[in-house]
N, C-alpha and C positions, 0 to 999 in steps of 0.2 A: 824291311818294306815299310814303306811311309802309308798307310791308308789312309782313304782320301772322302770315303762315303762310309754308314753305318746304318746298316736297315735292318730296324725292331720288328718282331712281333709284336703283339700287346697282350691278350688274355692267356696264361702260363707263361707267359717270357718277363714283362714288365711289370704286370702285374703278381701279387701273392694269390692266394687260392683266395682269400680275403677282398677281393678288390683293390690291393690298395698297393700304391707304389712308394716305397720305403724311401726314408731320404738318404742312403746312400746310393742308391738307384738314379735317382734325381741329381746327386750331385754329381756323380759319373757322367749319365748322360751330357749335364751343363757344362762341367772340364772337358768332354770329345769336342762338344760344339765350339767354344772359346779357343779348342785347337784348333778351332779351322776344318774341324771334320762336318761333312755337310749331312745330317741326323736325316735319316728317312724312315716314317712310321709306315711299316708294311703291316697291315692287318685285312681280316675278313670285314672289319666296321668298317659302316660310312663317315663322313666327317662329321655328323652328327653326335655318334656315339663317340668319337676319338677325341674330340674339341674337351672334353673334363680333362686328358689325360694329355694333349699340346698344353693344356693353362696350366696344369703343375707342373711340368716340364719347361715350362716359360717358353716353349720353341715356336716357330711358324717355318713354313717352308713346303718341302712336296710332301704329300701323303699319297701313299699306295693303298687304297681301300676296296672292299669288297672282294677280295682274295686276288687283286691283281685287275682287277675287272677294270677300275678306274683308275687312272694317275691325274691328283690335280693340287694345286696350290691352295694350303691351307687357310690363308689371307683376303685372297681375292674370288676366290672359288671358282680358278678360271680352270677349266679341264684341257687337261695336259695332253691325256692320251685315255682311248677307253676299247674294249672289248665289247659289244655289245651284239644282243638282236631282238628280234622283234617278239611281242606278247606274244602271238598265232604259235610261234615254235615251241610255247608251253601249255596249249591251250587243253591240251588232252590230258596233262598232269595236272592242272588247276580242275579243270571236270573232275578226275579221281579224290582229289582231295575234298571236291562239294559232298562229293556222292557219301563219300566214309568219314565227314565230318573231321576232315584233318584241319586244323588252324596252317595257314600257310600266308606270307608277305611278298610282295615283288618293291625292289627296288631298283630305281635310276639312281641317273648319277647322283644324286644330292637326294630325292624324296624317295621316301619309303611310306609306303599303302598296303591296308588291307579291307578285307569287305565288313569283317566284324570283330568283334572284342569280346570278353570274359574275364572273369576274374583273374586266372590264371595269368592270360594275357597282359590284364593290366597291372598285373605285380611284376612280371617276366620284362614287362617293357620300360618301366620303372627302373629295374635294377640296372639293365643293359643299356638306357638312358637313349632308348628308342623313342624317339619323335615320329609319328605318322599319321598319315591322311589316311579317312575311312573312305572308301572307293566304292559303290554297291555292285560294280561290275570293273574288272580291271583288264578282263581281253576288249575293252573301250581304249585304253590307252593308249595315246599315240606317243608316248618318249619311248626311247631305246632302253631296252631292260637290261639291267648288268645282271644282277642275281635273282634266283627265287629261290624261298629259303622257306622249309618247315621246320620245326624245332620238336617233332613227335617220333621219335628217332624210331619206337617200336612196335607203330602204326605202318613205316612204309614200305615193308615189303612187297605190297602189292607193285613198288616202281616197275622192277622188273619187268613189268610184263606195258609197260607204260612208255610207248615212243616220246623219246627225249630230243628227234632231228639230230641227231651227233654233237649235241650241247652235253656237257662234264660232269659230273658227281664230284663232290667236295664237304668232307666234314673240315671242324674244329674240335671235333669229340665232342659238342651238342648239337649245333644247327647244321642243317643239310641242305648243301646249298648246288643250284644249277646253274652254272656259269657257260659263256663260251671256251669253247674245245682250247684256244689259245692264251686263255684270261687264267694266268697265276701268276707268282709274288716275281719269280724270276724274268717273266716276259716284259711284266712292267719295268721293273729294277736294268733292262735292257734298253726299253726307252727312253729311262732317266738319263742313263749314261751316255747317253750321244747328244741330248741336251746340255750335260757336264761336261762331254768331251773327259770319261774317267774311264779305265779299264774296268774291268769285270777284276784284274786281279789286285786292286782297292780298294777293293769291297771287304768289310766286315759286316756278318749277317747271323743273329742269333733270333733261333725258333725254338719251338720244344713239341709241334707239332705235323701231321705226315701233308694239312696245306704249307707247308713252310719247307716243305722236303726241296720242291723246285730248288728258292730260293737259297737255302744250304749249299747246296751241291754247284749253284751257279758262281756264288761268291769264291775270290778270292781263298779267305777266311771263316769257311761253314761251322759255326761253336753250336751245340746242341745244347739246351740246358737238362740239370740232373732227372731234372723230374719228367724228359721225353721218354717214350716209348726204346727200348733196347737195341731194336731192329733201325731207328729213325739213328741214334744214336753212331751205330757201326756206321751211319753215310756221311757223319758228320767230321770235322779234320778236327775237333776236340771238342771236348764237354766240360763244360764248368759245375757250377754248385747251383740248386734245386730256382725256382724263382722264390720258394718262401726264405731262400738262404743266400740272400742278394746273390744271386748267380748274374745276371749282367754285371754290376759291379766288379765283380770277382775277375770276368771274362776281361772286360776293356781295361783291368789294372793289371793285368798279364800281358795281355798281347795290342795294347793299343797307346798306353801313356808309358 
């Protein structure tokens, strides 16, 4: 089998627990490309945050960000395709989170906003290389929401009891994000391919995460890396080595070159 597309995760996949993506990682990624494989960054970032991690990868192209939410061209920043709805459908979960002092973000396609900041928050968005606008009220906002995302993971049990309109749960294993019901890696990775005119069974797709389960299981080629969860693993059609142990690399010199 010739495959024809390759869609990354980023945080436990490309990257190490470190942040940092290894140059064999790098140089893998560069030889699929130069093969003619068309590289697609599937992550929960926005382009914001992904743009450090396209410029050591020297790549441009589609990015899948916001857990599927948006498809757009990492160049032009034209939007491809997106899943979206409107602030009102979160309005009763953004109340919860005033009330118990939860920190929470809402992002569009490209901006990411919040009402306030702290310490915490400005080292937290530092690291994750989050760019955002301070908003003093965001059920004002008229763009289309892709995500809203707390990062208090053991603050919110109160969701539960919290009408979400039939909009999704989704972790990363930190941030906790509210998407539309039909916004993940594989729906989007579905709209690419009819713009490629490429099957689903040319797809190579490595996660190590249960947002990236879609995506696995859609592809062709589902690789798990070492370091996913066991259960995430059994869905996967094989598993490489950890991301601290170039496990992409490892993946595409097996089953791709």
């Amino acid at each position: 089998m010739k495959y024809k597309l390759l869609a990354l995760d980023v945080d436990g996949t490309l990257l190490t627990d470190d942040g940092v993506i290894t140059t064999k990682t790098i140089e893998a990624v560069k030889k699929a490309e130069n093969a003619g494989v068309q590289v697609v960054i599937s992550t929960g970032r926005c382009l914001t945050q992904t743009r450090p991690i396209l410029d050591k990868l020297g790549i441009e192209g589609i990015l899948v960000s916001h857990n599927g939410a948006t498809t757009l061209r990492t160049d032009t920043k034209e939007i491809l395709h997106e899943f979206s709805y409107d602030i009102r459908d979160v309005a009763e979960l953004i109340n919860y989170c005033r009330e118990h002092d939860i920190h929470f973000y809402v992002c569009t396609a490209l901006d990411l906003y919040v009402e306030r900041m702290d310490d915490y928050q400005t080292e937290l968005f530092k690291k994750y290389n989050l760019v955002h606008t301070i908003h003093e009220d965001v059920l004002k906002l008229t763009d289309k929401v892709m995500k809203f995302t707390v990062d208090d993971q053991e603050r919110i049990d109160g969701w539960r009891n919290v009408k979400l309109n039939n909009l999704r749960k989704t972790s990363d294993g930190f941030f906790q994000d509210i998407i539309h019901p039909q916004a993940h890696k594989a729906s989007a990775l579905e709209q690419v391919l009819k713009k490629l005119s490429i099957d689903k069974s040319e797809i190579i797709a490595i996660g190590d995460f249960y947002n990236d389960l879609e995506m696995i299981e859609f592809a062709g080629l589902g690789i798990a890396m070492g370091n996913a969860p066991d259960d995430f693993k059994e869905k996967a059609n094989a598993v490489t080595s950890s991301n601290n142990e170039d496990g992409v690399h490892h993946a595409l010199e097996k089953y791709l070159f």
